[in-house]
C-alpha positions as CSV (number, residue, x, y, z in Angstrom):
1,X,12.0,14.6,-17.3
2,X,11.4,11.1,-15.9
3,X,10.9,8.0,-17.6
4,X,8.5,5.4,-16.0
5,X,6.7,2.6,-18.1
6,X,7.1,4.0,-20.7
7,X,5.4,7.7,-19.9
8,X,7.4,10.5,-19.7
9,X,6.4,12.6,-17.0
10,X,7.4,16.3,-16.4
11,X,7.7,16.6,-12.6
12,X,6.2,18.5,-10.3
13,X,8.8,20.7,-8.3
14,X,9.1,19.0,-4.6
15,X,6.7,19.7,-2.3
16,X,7.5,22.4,0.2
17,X,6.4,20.8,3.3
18,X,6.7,17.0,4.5
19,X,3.0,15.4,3.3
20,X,1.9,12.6,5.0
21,X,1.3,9.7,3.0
22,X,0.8,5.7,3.7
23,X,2.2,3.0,2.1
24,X,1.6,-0.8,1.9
25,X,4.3,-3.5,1.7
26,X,3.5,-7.0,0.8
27,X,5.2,-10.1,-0.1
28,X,4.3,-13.6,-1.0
29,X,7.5,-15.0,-2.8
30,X,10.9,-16.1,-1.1
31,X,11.3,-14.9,2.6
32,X,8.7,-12.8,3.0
33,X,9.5,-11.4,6.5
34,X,13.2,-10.6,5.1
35,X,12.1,-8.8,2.0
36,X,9.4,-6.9,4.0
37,X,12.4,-5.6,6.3
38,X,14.3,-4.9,3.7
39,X,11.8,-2.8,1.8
40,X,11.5,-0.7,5.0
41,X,15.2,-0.2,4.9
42,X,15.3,1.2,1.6
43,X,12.6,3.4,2.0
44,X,13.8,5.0,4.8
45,X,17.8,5.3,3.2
46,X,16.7,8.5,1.1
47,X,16.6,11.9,3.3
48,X,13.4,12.4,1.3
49,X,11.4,10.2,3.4
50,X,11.2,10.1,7.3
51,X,9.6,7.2,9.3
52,X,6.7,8.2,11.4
53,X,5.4,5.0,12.5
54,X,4.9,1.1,11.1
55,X,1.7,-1.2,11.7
56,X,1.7,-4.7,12.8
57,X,2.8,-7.2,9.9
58,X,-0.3,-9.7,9.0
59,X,-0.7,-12.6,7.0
60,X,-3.3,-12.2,4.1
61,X,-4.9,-14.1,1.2
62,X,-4.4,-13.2,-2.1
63,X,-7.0,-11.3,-3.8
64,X,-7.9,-11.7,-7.4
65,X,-5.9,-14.3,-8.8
66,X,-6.0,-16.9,-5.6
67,X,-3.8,-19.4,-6.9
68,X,-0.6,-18.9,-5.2
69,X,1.0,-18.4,-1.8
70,X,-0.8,-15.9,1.0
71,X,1.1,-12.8,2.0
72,X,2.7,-10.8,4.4
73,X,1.5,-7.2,4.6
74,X,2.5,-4.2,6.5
75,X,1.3,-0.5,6.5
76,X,3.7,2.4,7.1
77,X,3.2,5.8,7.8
78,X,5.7,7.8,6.2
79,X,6.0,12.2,5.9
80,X,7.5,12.8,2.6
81,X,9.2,15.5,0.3
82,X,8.7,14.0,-2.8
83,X,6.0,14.5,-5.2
84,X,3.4,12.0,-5.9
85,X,5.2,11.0,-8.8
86,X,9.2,11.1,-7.2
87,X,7.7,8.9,-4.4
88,X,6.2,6.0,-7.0
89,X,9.2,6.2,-9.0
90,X,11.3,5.9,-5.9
91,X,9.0,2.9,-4.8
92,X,8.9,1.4,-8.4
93,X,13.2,1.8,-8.4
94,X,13.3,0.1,-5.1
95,X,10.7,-2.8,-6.1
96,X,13.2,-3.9,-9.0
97,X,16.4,-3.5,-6.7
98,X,14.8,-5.8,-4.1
99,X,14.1,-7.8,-7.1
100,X,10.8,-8.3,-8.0
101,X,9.9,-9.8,-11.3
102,X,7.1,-8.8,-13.1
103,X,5.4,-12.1,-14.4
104,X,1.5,-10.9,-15.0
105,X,-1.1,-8.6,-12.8
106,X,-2.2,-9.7,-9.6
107,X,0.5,-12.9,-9.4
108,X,3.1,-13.7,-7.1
109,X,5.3,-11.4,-6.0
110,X,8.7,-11.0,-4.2
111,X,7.9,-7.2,-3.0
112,X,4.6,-4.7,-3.5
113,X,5.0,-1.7,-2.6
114,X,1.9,0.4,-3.0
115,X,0.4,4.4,-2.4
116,X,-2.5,3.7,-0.3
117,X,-2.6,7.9,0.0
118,X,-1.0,10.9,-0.5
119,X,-1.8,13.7,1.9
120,X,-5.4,14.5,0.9
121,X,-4.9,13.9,-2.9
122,X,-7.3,12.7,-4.8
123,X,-6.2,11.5,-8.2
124,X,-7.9,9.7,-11.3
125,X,-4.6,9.8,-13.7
126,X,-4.0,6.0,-14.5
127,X,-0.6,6.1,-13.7
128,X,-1.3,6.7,-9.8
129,X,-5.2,6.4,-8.7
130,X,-5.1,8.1,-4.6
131,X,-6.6,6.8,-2.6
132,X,-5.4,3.4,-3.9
133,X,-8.2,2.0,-5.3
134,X,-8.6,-1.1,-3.3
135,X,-8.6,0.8,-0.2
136,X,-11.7,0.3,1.8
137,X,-12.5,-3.2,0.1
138,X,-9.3,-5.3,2.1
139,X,-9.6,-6.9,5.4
140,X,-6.1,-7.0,6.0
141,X,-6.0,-2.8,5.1
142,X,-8.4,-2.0,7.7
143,X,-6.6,-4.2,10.4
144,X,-3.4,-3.2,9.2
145,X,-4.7,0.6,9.3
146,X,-6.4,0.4,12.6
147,X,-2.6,-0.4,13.7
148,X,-2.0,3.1,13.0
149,X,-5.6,4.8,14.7
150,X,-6.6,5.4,11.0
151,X,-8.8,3.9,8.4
152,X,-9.7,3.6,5.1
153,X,-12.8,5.6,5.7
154,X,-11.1,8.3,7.4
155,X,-8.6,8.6,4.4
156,X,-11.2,8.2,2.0
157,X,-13.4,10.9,3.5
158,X,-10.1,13.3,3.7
159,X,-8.9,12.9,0.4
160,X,-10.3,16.0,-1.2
161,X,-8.0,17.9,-3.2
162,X,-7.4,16.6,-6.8
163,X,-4.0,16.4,-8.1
């Protein structure tokens, strides 16, 4: 059993095969270049995760709660073993051991690392919503995505089997 925010969530067993799955990294406190590199860097330290290829890095807005500083964002495609769940608890572990600080939704923040999609998952559980739910609604996703010959229409369209 895991422990994450407070839920305790019995785990699936690890997927089989490597699932393709892409991730967004932002930052908009502190050096956000440097905590951008170093959030590739400990995504790619576990064996669990293998590094198919990284988008361009981009300068964005915020969204939401404007008043603070704009962001840097990058998208990675990544193949995983873990689970849906093992990979946000990986990414929620490495947030907090980059540092980040939760001070209230949508505010600044040192590192977010985010699901955009998981294979062709489609999930409504409010602990992990795939595709992320602001897919297909951010510029700076669709540039970032189009990086990578994806976007969020093609992952939206293939996202078919619920989890």
């Amino acid at each position: 059993m895991l422990l994450i925010i407070g839920f305790h969530l019995e785990m699936p067993r690890k997927q089989k095969n490597n699932v393709k799955v892409f991730l967004s990294l932002g930052s908009n406190v502190g050096n956000r270049r440097e905590m951008l590199l170093r959030a590739r860097d400990g995504i790619f330290s576990t064996p669990q995760i293998r590094s198919c290829r990284s988008s361009s890095i981009t300068e964005s807005t915020p969204v939401l709660y404007e008043d603070q500083a704009d962001f840097l964002n990058q998208v990675l495609e990544i193949e995983t073993s873990y689970s849906p769940f093992e990979l946000l608890a990986f990414l929620q572990e490495l947030e907090k051991k980059l540092g980040r600080i939760k001070r209230f939704r949508y505010g600044p923040r040192e590192i977010d690392l985010d699901i955009l999609s998981y294979g062709k998952i489609q999930s409504q559980d409010p602990r992990l919503i795939l595709p992320h739910p602001s897919l297909g609604s951010r510029a700076y996703l669709d540039q970032l995505l189009n990086d990578l010959d994806t976007s969020a229409e093609s992952i939206l369209s293939n996202s078919t089997k619920s989890f």
